[in-house]
Phi, psi and omega in degrees: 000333188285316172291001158290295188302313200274323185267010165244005171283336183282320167313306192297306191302320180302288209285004183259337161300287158319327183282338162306263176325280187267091163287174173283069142294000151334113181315295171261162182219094202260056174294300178044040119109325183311346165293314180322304183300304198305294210296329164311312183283351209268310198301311161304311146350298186293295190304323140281002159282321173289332155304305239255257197336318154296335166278353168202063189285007178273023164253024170311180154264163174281143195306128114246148162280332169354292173300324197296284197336292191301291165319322166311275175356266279231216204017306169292286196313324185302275195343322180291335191260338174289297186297310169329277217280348178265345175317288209277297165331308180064214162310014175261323193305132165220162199264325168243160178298065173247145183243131158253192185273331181252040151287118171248171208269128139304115167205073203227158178050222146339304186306331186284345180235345174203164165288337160230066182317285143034268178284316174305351195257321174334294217262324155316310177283344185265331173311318203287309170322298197286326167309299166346301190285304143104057183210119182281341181306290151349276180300353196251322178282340172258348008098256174334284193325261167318036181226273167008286203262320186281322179326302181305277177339288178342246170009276224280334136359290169287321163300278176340311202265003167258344180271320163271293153323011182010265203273334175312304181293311182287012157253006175282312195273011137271312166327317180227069171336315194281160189249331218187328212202102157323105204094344189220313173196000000 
């Protein structure tokens, strides 16, 4: 259990550092509301996936200890693939969706393999969690939740950054096909 406590404590101080570090100071804001859903999505998520292992455990997994380690492990790594990737951005990085017109396209580091490293390092920890928890519900329910709320980002993301960066950006999302998984989406 200490070790639970120590990698989503790690987890929680990485996204609260950031959340520190790029307050929302931006002039402009193509947000339409996606920080909000991720957090919604992120915090509800947790919280019923953790209902959902107590309520319904005969969808455990069978004991091992293996997922919890292996969830711990897939966790640390998001978190480790989020800061690389907000690492690599710096000031460009935001908390909300703002694009100006003299932003130019990263595609540097991370960036050279999906379009949002970022969100994949997100989607990791929370993949990582619901393994932890060692509940397909649990897990199936963190998933859902966080494809949701990043998903939603995506969108509205991508649009901001093809309407103010026009062509620069549509020859970066030919160049790097992928949104979240090399090869695969």
């Amino acid at each position: 259990m200490p070790a639970f406590l120590i990698a989503v404590g790690i987890w929680i101080l990485s996204d609260w550092s950031l959340a520190l570090r790029y307050r929302d100071a931006a002039d402009t804001n193509q947000d339409r509301g996606s920080k909000r859903a991720i957090g919604l999505a992120v915090v509800g998520g947790v919280l019923v996936a953790a209902s959902a292992a107590t309520l319904a455990p005969s969808v455990r997994f069978p004991y091992s200890t293996s997922p919890f380690w292996i969830g711990l492990a897939v966790i640390l790594v998001g978190v480790g693939v989020r800061q690389y990737a907000v690492w690599t951005l710096d000031e460009a990085f935001s908390l909300v969706v703002t694009v100006d017109g003299d932003d130019e396209v990263v595609d540097s580091g991370p960036y050279r393999w999906v379009r949002h490293p970022s969100y994949t390092g997100a989607l990791l920890s929370l993949l990582g969690l619901g393994v932890a928890i060692g509940n397909w519900l649990s897990l199936l329910v963190l998933v859902v939740a966080g494809l949701s709320g990043y998903g939603y980002r995506i969108r509205v993301e991508e649009r901001a950054l093809r309407e103010t960066l026009g062509e620069g950006y549509v020859e970066y999302e030919n160049r790097t096909p992928y949104r979240l998984i090399p090869g695969l989406w």
